[in-house]
Backbone as CSV, one residue per row, in Angstrom:
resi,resn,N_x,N_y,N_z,CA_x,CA_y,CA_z,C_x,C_y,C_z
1,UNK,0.818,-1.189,0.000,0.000,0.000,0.000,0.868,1.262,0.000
2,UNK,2.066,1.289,0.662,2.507,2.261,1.090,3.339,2.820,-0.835
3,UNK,3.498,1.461,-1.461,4.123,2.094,-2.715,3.014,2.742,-3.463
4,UNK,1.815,2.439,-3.308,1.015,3.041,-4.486,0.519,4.376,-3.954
5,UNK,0.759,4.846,-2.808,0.919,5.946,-2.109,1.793,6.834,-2.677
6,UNK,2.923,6.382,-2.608,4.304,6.746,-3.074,3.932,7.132,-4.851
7,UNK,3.433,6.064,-5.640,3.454,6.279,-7.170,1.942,7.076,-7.292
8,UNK,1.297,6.891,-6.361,0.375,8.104,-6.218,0.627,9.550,-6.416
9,UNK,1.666,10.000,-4.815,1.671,11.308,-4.571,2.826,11.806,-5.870
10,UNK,4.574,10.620,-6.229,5.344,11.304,-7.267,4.756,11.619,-8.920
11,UNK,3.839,10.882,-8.960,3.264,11.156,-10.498,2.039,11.648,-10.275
12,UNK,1.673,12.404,-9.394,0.705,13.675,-9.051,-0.798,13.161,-9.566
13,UNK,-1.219,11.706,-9.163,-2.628,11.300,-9.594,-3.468,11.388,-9.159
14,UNK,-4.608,11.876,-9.665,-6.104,12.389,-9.041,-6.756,12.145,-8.533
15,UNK,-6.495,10.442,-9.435,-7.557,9.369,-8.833,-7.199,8.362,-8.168
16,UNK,-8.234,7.725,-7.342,-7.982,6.516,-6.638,-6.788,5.300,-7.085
17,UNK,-5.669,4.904,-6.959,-5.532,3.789,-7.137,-5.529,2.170,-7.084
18,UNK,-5.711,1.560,-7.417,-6.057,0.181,-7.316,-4.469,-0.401,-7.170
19,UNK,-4.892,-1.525,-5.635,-3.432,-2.119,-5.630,-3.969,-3.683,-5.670
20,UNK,-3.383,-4.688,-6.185,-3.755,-5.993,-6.593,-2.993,-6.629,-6.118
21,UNK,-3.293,-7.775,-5.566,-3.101,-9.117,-4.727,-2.225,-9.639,-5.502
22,UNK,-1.163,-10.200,-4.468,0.278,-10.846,-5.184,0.129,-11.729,-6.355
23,UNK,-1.313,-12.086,-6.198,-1.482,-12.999,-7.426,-1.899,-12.442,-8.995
24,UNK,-2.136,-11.195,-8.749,-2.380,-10.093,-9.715,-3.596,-10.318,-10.522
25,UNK,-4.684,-10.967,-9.804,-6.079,-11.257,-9.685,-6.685,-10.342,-10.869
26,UNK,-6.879,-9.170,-10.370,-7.454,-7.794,-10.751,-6.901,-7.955,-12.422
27,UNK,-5.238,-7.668,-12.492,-4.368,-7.610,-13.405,-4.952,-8.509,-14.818
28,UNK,-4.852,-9.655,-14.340,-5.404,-11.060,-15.345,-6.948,-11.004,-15.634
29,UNK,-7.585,-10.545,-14.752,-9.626,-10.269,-14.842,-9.545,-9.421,-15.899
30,UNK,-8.774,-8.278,-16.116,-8.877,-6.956,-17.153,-7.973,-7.200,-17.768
31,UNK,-7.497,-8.505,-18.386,-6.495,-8.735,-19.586,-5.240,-8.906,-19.641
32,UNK,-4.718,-8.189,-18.469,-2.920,-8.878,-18.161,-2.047,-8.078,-19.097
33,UNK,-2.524,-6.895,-19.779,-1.497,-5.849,-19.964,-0.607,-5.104,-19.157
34,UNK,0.275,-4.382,-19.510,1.415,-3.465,-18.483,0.669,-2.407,-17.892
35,UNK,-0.058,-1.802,-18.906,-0.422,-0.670,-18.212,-1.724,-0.180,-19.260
36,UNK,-2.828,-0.612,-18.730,-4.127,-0.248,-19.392,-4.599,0.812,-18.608
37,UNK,-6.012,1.384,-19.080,-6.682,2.542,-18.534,-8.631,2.131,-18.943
38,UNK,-9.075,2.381,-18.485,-9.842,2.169,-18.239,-11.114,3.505,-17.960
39,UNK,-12.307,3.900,-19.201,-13.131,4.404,-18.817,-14.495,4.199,-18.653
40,UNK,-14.638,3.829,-17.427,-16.223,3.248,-16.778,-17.069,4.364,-16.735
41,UNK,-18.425,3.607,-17.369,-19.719,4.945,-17.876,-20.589,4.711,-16.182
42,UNK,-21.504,5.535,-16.767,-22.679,5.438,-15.236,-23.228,4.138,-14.732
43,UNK,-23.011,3.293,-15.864,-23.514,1.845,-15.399,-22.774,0.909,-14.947
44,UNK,-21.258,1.596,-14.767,-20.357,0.996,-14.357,-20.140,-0.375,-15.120
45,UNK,-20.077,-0.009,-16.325,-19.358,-1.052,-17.247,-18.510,-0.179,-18.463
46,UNK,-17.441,-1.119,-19.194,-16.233,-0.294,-19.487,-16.835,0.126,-20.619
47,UNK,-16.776,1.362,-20.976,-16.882,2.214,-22.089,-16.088,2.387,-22.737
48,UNK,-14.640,2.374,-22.374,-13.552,2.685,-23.443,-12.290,2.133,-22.622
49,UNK,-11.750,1.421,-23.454,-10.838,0.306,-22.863,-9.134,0.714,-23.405
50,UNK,-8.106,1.447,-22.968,-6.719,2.071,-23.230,-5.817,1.171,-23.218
51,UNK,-5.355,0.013,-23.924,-4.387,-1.015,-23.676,-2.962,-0.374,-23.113
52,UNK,-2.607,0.847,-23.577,-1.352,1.246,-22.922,-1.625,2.608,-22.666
53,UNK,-2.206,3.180,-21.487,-2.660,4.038,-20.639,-1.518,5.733,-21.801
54,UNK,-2.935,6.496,-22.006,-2.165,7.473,-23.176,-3.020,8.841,-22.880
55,UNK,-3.289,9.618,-22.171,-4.034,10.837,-21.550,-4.863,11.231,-23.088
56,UNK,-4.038,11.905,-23.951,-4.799,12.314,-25.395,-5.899,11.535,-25.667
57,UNK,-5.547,9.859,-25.558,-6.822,8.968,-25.933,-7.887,9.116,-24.814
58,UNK,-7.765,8.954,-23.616,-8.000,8.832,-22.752,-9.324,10.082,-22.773
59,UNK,-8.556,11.286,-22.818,-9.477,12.837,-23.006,-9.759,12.722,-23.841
60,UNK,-10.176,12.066,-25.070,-11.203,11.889,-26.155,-12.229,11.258,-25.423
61,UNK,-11.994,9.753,-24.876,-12.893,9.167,-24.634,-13.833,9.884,-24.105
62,UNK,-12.883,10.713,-22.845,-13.961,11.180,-21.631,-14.500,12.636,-22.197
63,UNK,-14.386,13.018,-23.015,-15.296,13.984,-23.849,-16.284,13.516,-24.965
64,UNK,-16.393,12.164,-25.464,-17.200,11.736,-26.187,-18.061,11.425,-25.508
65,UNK,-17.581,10.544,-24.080,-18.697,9.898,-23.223,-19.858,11.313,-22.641
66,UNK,-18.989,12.667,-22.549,-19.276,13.331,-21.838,-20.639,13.873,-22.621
67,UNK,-19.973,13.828,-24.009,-21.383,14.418,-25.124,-22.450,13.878,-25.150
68,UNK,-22.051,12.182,-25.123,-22.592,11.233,-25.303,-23.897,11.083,-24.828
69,UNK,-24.897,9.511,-24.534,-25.025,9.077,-23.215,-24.238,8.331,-22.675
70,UNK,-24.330,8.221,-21.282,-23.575,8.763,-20.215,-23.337,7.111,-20.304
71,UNK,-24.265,6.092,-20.729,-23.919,4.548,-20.958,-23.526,4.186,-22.165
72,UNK,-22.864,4.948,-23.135,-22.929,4.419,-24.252,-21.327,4.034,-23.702
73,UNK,-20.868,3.650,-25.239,-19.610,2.845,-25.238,-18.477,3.890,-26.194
74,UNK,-17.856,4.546,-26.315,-17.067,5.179,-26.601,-15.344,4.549,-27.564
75,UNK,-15.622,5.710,-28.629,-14.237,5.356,-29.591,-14.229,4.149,-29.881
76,UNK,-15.169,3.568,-30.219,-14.900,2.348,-30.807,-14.187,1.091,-29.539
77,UNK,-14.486,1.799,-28.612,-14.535,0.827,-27.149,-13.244,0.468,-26.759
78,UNK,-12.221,0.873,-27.561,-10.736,0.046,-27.031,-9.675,0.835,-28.335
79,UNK,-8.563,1.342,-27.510,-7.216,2.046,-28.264,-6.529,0.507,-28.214
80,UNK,-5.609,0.305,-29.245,-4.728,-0.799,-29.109,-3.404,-0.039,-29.106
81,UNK,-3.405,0.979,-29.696,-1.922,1.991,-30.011,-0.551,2.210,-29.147
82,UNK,0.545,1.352,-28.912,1.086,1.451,-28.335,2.005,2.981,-28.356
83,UNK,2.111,3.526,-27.353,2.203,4.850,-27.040,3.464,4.881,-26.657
84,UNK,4.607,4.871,-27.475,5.991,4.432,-27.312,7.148,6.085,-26.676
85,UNK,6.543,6.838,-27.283,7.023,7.710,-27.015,6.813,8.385,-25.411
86,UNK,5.678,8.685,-24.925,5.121,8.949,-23.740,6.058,7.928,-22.537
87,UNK,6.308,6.688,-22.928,7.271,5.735,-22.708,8.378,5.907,-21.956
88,UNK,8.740,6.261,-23.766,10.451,6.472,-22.951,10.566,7.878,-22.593
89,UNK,9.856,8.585,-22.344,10.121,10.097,-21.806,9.791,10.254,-20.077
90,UNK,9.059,9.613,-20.003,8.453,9.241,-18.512,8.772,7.777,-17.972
91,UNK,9.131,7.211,-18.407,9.032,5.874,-18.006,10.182,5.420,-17.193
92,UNK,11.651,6.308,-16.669,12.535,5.875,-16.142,11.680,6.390,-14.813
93,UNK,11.596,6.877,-14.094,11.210,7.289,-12.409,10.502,5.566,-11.449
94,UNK,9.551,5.258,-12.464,9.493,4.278,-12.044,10.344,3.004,-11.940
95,UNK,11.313,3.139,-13.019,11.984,1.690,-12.912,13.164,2.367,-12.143
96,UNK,13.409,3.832,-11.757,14.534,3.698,-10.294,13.921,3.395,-9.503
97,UNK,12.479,3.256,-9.056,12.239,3.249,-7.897,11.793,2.100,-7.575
98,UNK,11.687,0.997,-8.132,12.066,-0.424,-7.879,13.801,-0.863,-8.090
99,UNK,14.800,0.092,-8.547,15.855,-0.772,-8.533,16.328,-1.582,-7.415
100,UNK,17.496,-2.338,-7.611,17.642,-2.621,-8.830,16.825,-4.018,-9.995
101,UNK,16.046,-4.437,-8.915,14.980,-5.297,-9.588,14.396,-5.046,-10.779
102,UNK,13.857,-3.916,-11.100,12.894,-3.325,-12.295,13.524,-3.478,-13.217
103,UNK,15.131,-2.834,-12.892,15.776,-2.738,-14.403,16.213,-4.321,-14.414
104,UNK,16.697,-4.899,-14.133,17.193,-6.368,-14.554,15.851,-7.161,-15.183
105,UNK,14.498,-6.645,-14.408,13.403,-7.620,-14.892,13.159,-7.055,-16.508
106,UNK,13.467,-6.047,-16.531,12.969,-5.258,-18.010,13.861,-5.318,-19.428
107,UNK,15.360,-5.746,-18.442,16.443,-6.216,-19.333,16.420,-7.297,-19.527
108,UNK,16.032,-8.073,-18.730,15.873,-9.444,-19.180,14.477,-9.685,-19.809
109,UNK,13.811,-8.968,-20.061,12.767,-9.514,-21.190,12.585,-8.370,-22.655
110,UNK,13.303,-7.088,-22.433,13.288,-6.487,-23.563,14.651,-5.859,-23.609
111,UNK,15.859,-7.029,-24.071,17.264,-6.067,-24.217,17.522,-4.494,-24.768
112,UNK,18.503,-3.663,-23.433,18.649,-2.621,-24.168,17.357,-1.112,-23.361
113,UNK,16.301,-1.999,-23.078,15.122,-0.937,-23.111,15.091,0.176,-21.908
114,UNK,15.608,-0.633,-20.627,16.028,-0.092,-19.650,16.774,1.053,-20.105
115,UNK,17.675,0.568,-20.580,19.188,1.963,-20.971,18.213,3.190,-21.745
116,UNK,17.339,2.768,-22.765,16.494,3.432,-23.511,15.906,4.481,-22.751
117,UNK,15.104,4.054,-21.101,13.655,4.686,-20.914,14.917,5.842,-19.804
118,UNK,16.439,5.815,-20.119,17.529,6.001,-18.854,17.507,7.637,-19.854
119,UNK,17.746,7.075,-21.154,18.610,7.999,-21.818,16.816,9.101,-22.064
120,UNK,15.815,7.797,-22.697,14.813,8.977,-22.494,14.445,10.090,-21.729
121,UNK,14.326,9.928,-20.753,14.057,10.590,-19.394,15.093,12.000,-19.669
122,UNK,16.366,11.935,-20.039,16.966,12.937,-20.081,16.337,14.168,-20.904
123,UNK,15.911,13.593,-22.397,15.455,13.844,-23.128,13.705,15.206,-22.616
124,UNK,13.415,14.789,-21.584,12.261,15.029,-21.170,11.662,16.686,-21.074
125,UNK,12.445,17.515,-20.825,12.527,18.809,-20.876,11.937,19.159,-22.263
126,UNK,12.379,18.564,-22.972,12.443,18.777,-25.100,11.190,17.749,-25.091
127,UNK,10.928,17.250,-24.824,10.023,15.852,-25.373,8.404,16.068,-24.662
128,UNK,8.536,16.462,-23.537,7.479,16.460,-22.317,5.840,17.266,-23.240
129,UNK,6.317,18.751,-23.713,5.071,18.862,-24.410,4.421,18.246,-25.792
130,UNK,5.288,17.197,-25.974,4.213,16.561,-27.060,4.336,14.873,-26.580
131,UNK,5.211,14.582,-26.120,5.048,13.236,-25.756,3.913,12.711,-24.246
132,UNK,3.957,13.878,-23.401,3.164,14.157,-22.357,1.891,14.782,-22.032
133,UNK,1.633,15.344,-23.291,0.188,16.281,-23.653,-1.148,15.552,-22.879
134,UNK,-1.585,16.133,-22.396,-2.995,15.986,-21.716,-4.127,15.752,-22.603
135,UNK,-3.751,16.619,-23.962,-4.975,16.664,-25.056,-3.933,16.145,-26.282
136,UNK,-4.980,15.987,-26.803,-4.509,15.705,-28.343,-4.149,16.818,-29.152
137,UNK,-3.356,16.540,-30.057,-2.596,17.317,-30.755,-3.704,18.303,-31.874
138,UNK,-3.450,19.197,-32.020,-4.154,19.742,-33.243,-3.960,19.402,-34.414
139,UNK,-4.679,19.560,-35.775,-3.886,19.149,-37.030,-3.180,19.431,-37.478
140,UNK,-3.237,21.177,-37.166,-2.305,21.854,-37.612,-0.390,21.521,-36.925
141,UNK,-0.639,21.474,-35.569,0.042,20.911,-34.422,0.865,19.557,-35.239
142,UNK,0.124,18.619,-35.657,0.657,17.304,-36.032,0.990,17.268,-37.467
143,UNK,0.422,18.384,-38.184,1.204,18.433,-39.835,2.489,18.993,-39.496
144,UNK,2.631,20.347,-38.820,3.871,20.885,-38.649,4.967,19.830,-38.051
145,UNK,4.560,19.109,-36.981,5.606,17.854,-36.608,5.773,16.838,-37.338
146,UNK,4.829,16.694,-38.223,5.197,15.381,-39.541,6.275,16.123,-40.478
147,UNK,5.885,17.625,-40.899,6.792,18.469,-41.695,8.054,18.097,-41.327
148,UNK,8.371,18.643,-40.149,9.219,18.766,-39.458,10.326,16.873,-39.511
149,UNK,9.660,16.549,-38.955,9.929,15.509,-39.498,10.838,14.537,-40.763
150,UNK,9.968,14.498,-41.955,10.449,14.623,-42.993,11.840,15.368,-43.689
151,UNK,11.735,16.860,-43.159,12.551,17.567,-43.553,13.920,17.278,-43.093
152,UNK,13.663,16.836,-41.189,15.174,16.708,-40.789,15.396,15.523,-41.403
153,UNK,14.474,14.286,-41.822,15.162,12.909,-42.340,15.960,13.137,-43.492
154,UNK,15.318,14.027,-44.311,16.224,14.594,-45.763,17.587,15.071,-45.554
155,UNK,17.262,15.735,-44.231,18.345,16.095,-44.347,19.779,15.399,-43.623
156,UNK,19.111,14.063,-42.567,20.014,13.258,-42.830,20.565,12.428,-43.564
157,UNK,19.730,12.070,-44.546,19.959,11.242,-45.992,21.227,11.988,-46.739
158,UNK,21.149,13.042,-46.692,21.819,13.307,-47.953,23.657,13.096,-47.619
């Protein structure tokens, strides 16, 4: 209890958290992903199902539901989109704070990734407003970063 306290108060969360039995009961009932999200309507059944927990998707849902009715089922009921970037920009705090367990468990099933979410994190200052966004991007917002994009690849090609 006392860690989800802890990953409570350092990643500044709003809401209640759920802590699950060593057998990870809860975990395996809702599919046995790393890190899903979950938005329950008034009838308390899932309306929109986040396989890898992503705020932008997340604040769609809960503005569609919001338009919505309040029981319907939202976005097509389930993101599958793995959200790679949000990842490695945020994703080292937690694996110091299980070391050194976290990182050996994460190296030993995805070589390399640990060092990845090490070097990400640095990155975070530069990365934080678009990899961390609360809302979704605008179009205009996401043509200019595809531009952008493109242009620097050209210009490593050449």
């Amino acid at each position: 209890m006392e860690d989800a306290r802890i990953y409570k108060e350092c990643d500044c969360i709003p809401w209640q958290v759920l802590v699950d039995d060593l057998a990870g009961s809860v975990h395996q009932a809702y599919g046995g992903l790393a890190n899903p999200a979950y938005v329950v309507n008034a009838e308390g059944r899932i309306a929109f199902y986040n396989m890898w927990t992503h705020a932008p998707s997340i604040h769609r849902a809960l503005e569609e539901i919001t338009r919505r009715d309040s029981a319907c089922v939202v976005r097509g009921g389930i993101d599958r989109t793995l959200h790679v970037l949000a990842m490695m920009v945020n994703g080292w705090p937690a694996i110091e704070r299980g070391l050194p367990q976290s990182f050996s468990d994460l190296e030993g099933t995805l070589p390399g990734s640990a060092y990845g979410l090490k070097a990400g994190y640095r990155f975070k200052p530069v990365l934080a407003p678009i990899a961390l966004r609360p809302k979704p991007l605008s179009s205009s917002a996401r043509a200019a970063i595809g531009g952008a994009g493109v242009y620097i690849g050209t210009r490593l090609l050449r």
